[in-house]
Backbone bond lengths (Angstrom), bond angles and torsions (degrees), N, CA, C in turn:
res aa  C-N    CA-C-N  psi(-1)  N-CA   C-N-CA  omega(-1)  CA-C   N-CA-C  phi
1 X - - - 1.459 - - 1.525 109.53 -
2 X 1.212 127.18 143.58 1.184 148.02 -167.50 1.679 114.18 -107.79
3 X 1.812 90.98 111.51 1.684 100.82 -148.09 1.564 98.97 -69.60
4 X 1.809 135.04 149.89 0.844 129.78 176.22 1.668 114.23 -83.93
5 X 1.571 116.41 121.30 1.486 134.08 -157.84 1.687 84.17 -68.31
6 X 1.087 138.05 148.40 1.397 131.40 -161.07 1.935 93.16 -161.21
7 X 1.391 137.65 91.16 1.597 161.85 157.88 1.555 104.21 -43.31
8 X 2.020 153.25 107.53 0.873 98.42 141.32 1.464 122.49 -130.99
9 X 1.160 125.42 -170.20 1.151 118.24 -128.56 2.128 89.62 -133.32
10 X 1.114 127.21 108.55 1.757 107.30 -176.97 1.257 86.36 -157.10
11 X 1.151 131.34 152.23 1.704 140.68 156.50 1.401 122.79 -72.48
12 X 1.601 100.42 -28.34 1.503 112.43 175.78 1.678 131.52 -78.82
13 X 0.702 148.20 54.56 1.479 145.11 -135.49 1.543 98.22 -59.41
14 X 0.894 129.15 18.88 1.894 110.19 167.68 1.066 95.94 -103.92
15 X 1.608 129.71 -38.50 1.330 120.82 155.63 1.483 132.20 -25.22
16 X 1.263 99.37 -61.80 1.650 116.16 -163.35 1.051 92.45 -69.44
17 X 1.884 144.19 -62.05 0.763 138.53 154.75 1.800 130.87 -13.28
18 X 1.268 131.21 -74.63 1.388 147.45 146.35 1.382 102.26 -6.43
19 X 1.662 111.74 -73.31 1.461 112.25 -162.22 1.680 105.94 -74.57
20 X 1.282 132.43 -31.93 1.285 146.78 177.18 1.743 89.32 -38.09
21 X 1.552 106.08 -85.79 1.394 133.01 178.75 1.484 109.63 -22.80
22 X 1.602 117.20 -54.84 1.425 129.38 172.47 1.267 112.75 -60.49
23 X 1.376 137.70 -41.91 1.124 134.39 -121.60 1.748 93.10 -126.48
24 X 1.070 97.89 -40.19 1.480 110.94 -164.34 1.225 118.14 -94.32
25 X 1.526 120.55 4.95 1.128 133.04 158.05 1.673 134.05 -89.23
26 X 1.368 102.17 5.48 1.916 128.28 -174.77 1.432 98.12 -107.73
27 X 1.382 106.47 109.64 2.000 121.85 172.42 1.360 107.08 -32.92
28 X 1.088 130.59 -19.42 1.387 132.39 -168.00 1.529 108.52 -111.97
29 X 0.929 130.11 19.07 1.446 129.21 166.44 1.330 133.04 -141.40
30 X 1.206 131.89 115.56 1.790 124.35 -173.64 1.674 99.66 -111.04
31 X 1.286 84.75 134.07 1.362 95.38 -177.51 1.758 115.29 -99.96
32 X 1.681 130.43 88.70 1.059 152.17 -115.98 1.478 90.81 -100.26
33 X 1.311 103.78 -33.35 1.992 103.81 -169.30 1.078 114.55 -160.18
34 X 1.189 136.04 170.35 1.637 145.40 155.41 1.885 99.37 -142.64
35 X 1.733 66.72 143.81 1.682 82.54 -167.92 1.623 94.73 -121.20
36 X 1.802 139.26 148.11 1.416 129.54 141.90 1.123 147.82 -78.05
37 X 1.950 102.63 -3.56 1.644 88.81 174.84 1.912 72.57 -160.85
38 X 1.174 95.87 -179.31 1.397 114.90 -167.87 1.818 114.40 -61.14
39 X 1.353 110.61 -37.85 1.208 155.27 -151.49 1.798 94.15 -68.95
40 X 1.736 110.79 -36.92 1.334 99.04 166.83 1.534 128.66 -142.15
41 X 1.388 88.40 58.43 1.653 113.86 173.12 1.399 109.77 -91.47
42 X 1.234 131.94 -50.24 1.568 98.02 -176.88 1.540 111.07 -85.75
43 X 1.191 130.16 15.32 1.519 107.62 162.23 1.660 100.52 -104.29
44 X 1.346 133.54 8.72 1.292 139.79 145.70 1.334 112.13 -62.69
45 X 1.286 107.83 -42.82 1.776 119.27 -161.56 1.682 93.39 -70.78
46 X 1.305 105.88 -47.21 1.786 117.25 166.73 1.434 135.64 -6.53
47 X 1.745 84.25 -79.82 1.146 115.44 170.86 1.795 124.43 -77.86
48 X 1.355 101.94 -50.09 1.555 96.31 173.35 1.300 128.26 -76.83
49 X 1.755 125.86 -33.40 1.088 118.07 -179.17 1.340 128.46 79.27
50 X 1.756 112.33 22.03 1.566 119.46 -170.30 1.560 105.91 -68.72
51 X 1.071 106.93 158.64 1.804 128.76 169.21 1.599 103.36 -78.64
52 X 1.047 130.14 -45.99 1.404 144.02 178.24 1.380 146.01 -105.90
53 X 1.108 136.05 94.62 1.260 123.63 -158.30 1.703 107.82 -97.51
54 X 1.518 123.30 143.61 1.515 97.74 -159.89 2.216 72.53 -125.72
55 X 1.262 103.59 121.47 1.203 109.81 -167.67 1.640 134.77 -103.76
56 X 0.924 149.94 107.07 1.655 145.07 168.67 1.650 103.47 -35.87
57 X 1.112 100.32 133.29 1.802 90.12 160.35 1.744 89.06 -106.92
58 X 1.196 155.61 -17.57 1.887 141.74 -155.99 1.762 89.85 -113.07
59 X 1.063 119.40 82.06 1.851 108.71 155.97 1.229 117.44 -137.32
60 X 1.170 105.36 159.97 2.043 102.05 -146.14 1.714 118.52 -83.97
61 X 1.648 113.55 6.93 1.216 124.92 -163.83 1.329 99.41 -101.44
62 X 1.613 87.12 -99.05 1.680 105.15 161.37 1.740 120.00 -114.19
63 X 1.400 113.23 131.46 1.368 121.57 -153.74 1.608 105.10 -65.35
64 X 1.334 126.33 -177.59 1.355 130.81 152.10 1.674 112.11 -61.09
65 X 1.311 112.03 -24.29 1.607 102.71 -161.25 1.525 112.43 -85.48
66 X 1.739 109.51 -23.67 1.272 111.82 170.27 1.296 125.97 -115.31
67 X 1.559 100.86 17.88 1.274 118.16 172.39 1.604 113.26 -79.94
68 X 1.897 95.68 -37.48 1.424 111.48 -171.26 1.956 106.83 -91.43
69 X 1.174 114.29 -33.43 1.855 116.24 153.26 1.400 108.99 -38.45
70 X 1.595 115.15 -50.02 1.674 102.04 -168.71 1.231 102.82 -78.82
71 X 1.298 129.05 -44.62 1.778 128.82 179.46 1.179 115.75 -50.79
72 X 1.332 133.65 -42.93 1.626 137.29 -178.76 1.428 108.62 -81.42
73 X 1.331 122.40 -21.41 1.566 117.00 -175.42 2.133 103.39 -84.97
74 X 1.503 104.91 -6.25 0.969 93.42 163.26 1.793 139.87 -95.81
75 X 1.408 135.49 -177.40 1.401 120.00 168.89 1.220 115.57 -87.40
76 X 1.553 114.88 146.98 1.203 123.66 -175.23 1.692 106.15 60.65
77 X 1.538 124.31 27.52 1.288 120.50 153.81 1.882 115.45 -35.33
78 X 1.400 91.12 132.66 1.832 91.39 156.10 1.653 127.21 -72.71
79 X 0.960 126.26 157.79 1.740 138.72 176.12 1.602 90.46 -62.86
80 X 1.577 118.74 129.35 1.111 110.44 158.73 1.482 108.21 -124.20
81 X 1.663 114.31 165.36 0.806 101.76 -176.69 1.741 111.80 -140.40
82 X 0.875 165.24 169.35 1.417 135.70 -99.17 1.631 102.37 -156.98
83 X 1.185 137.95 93.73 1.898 119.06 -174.78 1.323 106.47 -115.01
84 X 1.282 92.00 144.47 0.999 114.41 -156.24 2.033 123.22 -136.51
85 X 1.107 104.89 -174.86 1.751 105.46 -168.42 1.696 127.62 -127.99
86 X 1.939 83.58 -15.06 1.527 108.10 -168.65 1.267 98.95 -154.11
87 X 1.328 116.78 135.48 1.591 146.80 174.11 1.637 109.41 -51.58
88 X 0.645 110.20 -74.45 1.807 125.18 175.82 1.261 121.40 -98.12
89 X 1.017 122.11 85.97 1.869 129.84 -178.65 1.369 111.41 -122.70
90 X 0.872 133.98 167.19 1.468 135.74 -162.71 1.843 97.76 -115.93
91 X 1.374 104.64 -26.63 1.553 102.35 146.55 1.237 141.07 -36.23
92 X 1.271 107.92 -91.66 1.613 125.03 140.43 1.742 111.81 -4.30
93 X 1.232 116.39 -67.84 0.956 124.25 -156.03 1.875 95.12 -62.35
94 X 1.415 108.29 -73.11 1.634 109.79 161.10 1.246 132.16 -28.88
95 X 1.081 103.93 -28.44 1.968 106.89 168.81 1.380 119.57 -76.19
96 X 1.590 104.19 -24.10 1.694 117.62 175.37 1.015 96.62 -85.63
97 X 1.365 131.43 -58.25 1.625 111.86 -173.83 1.414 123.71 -63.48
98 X 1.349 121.84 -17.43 2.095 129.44 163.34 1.285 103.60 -75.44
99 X 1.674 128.52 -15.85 1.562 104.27 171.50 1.575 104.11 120.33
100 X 1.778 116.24 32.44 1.240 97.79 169.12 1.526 107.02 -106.62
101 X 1.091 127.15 -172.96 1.637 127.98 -149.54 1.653 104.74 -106.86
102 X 1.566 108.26 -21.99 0.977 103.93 -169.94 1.539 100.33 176.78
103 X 1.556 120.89 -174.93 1.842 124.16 150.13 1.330 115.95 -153.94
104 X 1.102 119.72 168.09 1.688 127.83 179.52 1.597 97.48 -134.64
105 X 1.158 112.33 157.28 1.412 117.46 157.42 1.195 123.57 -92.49
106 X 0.730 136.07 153.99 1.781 166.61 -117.68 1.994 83.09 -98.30
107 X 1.189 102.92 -58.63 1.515 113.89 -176.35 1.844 122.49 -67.01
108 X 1.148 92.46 -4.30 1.698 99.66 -171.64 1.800 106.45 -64.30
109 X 0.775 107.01 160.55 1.541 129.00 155.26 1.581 125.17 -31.40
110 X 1.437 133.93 82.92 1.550 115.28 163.28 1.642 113.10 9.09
111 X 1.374 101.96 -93.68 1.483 127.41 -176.44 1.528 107.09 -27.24
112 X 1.528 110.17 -59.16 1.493 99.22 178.65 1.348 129.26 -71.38
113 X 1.534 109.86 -22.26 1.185 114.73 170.12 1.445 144.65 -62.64
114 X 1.277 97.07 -35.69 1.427 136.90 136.92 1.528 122.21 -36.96
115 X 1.325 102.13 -44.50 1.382 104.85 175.11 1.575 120.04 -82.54
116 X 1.093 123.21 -38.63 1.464 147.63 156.97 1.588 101.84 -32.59
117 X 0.936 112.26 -60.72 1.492 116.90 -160.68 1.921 92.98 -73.54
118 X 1.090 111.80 -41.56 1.304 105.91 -170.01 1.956 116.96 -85.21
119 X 1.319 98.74 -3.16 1.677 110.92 -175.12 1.654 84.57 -95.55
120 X 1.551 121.01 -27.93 1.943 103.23 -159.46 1.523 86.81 -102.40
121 X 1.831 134.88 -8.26 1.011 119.08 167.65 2.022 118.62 -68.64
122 X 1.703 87.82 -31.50 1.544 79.28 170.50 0.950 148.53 -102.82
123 X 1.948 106.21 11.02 1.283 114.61 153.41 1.310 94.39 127.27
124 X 1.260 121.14 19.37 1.577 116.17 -170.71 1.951 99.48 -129.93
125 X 1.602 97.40 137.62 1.472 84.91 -178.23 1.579 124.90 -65.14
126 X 1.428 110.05 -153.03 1.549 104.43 -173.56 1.162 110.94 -141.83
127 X 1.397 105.76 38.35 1.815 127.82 -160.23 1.148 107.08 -119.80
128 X 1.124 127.17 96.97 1.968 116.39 143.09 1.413 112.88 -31.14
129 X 1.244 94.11 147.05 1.532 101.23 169.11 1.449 103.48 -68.70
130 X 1.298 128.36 -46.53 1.421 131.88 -157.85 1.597 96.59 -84.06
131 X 1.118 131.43 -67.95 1.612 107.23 166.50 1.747 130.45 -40.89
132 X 1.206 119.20 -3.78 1.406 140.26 -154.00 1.691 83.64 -98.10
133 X 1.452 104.02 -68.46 1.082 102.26 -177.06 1.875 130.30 -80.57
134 X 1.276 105.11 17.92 1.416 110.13 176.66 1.199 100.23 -107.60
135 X 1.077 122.39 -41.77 1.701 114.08 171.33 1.463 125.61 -63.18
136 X 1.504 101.31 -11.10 1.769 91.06 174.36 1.481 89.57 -108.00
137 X 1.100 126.43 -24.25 1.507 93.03 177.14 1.642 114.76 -70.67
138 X 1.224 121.15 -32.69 1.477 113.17 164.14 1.316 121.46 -47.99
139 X 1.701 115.68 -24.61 1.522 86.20 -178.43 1.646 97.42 -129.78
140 X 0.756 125.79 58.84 1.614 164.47 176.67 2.157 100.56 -90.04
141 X 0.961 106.21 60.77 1.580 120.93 170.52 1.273 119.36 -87.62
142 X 1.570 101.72 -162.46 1.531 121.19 155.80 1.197 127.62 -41.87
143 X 0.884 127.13 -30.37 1.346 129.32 -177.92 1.854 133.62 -120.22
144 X 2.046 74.53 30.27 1.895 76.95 -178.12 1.931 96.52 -80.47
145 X 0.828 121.23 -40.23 1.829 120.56 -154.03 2.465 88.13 -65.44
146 X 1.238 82.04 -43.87 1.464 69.41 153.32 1.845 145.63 -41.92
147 X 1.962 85.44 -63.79 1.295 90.13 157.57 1.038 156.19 -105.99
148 X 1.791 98.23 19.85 1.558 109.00 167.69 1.508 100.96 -80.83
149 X 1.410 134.41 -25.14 1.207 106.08 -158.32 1.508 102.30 -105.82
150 X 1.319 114.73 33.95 1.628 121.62 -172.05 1.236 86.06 -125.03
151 X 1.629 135.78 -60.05 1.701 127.12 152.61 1.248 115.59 3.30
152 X 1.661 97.19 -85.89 1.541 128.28 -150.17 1.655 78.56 -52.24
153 X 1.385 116.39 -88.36 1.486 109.35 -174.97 1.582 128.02 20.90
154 X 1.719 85.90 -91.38 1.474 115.76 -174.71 1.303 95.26 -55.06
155 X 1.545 143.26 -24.81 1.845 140.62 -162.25 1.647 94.81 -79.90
156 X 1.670 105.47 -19.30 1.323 95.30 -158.91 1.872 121.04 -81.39
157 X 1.957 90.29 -7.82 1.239 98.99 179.33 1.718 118.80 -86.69
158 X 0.861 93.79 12.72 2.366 122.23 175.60 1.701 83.12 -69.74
159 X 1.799 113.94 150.62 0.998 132.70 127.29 1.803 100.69 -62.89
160 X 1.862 104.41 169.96 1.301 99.18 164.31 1.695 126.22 -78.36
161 X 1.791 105.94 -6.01 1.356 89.95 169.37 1.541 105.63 -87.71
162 X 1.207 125.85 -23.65 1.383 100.86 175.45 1.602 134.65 -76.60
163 X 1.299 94.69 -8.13 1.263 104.83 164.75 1.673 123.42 -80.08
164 X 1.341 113.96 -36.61 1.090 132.87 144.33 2.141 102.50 -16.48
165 X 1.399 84.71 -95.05 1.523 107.81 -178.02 1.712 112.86 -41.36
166 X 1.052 135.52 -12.24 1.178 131.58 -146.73 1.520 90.26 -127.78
167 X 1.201 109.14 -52.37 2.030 110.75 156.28 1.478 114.38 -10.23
168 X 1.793 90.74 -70.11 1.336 102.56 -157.99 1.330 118.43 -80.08
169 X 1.623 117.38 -27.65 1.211 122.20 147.87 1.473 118.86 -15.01
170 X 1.449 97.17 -74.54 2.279 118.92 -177.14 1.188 100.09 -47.72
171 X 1.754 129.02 -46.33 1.115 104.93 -176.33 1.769 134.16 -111.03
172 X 1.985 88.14 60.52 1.208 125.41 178.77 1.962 115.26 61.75
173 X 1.059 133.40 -2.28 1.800 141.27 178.51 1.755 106.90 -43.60
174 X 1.261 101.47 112.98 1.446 88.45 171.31 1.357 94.91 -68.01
175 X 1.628 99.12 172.33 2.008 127.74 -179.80 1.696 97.84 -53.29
176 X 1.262 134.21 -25.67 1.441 118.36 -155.81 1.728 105.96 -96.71
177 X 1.977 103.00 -19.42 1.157 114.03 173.83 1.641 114.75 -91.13
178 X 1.537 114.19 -0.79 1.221 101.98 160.55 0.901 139.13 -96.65
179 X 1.468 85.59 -7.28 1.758 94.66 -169.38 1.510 97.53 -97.53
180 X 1.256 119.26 -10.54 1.789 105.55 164.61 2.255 109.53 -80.75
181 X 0.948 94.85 -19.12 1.425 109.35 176.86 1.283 117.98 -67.21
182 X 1.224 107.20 -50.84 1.561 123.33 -158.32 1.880 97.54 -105.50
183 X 1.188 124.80 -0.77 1.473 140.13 -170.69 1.790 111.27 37.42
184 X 1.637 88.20 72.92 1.703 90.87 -168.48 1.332 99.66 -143.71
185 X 1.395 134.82 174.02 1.389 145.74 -169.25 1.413 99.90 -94.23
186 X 1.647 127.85 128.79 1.615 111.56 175.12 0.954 106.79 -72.18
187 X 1.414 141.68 12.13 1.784 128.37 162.40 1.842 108.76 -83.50
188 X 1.661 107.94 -17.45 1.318 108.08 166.19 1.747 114.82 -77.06
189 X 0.920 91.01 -39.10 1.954 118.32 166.77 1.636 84.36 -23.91
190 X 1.578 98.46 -106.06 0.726 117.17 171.20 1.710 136.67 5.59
191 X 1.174 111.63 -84.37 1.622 137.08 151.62 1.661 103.68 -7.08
192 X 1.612 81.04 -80.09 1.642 101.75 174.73 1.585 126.22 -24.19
193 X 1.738 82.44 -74.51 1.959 86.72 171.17 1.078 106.99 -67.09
194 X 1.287 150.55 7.85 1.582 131.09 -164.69 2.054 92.29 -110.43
195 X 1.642 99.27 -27.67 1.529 108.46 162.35 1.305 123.19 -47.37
196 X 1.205 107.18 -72.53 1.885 142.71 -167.51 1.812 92.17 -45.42
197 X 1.479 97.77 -45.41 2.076 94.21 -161.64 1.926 88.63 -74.02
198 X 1.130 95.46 -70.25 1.652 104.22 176.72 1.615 128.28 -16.86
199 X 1.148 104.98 -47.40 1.625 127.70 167.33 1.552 127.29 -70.63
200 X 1.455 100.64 -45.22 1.343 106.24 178.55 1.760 118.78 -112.16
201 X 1.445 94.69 17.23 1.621 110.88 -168.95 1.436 131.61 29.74
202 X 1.361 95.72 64.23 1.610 105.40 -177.36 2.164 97.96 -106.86
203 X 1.473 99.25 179.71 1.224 72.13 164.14 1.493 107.12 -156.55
204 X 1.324 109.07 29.45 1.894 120.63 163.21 1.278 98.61 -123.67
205 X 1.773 117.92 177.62 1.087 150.24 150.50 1.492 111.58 -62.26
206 X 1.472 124.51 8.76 1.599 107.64 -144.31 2.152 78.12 -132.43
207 X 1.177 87.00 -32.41 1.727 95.68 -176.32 1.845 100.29 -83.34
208 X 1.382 126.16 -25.08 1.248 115.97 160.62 1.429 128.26 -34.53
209 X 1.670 86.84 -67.87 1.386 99.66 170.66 1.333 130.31 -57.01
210 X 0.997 132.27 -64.37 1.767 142.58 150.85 1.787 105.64 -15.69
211 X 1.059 121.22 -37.32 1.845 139.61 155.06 1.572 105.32 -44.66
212 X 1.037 104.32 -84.63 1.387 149.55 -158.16 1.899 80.90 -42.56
213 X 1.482 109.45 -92.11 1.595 123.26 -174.90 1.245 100.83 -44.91
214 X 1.258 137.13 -25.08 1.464 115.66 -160.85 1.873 99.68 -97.99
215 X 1.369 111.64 -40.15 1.249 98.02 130.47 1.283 150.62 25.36
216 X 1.832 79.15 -89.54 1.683 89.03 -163.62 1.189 148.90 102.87
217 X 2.104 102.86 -12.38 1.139 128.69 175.57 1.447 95.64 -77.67
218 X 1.238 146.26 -43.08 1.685 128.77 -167.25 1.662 100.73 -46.80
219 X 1.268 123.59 -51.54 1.514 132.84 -175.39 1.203 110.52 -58.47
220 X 1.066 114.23 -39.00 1.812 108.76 173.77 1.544 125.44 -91.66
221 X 1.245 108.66 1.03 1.459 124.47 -172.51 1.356 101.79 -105.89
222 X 1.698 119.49 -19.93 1.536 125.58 -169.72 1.633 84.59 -97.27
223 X 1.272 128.11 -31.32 1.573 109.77 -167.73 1.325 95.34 -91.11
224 X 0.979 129.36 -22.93 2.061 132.41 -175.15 2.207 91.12 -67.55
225 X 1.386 110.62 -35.19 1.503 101.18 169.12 1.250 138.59 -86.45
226 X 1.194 106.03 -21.52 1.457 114.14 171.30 1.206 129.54 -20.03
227 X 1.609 107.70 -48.06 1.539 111.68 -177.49 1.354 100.89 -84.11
228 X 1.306 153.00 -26.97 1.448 155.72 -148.13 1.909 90.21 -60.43
């Protein structure tokens, strides 16, 4: 098995340390680098070549949030994934919409953390639906009617199965539950989402969704179930 190359990224070094200790003790993970502030991750990313980036969003140079904008706007970006201190931040939330995979807090569990890293190594986000959706309703302002109708837009370039597909995405279904949902093969699944990002140039499962709610389709897709 092919150990997951694992980057991380904290200002604090008892941290980095801590998670090293945690992290770097599971057969399945090498821990390729540590970085202290945002400022020198991609010539880390350079040189090491991790699958995972395990990230700060608070460091005093350059932050996690535009640390993780410059990493995803490149090719062959790594999965990053987002740590954090607080559940609902409008931070957080911005790091998902530039393209990170997911976040944990700082306080979580070894085990889950661990797990995180190994769900965004295989391509799957690191989001509950129900935390998914508490963080956008926290930052659910002034400027949603704005961005529902800049959403809706971009939704409009979906066939209806991909819009279909991209629904169910937002409201977190892995591929094997859509495709019993949607009465389709998950290699069409598949297809689909590999459509939906392609079209509307996103480039996770996690930015679908963040689409999807702003939208507006999660709300109409939750009242289309009600009766189920």
């Amino acid at each position: 098995m092919t150990a997951i190359r694992l980057l991380l990224v904290d200002d604090d070094p008892l941290v980095r340390a801590g998670l090293s200790f945690m992290l770097g003790g599971a057969d399945d993970i090498e821990i390729v680098g540590e970085a202290a502030d945002g400022g020198e991750v991609a010539a880390l990313v350079d040189r090491t070549r991790p699958d995972v980036v395990l990230m700060d969003i608070r460091m005093p140079t350059v932050d996690g949030l535009t640390a993780t904008e410059r990493l995803r706007a490149r090719e062959d970006a790594p999965q990053v994934v987002v740590l954090t201190t607080f559940h609902a931040d409008e931070q957080v939330l911005r790091a998902l919409r530039v393209g990170a995979a997911g976040f944990v807090l700082k306080d979580t569990p070894p085990t889950e953390i661990l797990a995180a890293v190994r769900r965004v190594a295989a391509g799957d986000p690191v989001l509950s639906p129900s935390v998914t959706r508490q963080l956008m309703r926290h930052a659910v302002g002034s400027a949603a009617d704005t961005r529902r109708a800049r959403a809706r837009a971009r939704m409009a370039d979906l066939n209806d199965r991909e819009r279909e597909v991209a629904v169910a995405v937002g409201r977190g279904l892995a591929n094997a539950e859509i495709a019993t949902g949607l009465y389709m093969s998950v290699a069409t699944v598949k297809t689909h989402v590999s459509r939906v990002l392609a079209k509307l140039d996103l480039n996770n499962r996690v930015q679908i969704a963040l689409l999807a709610y702003d939208a507006g389709l999660l709300d109409e897709e939750g009242e289309e179930h009600t009766g189920h």
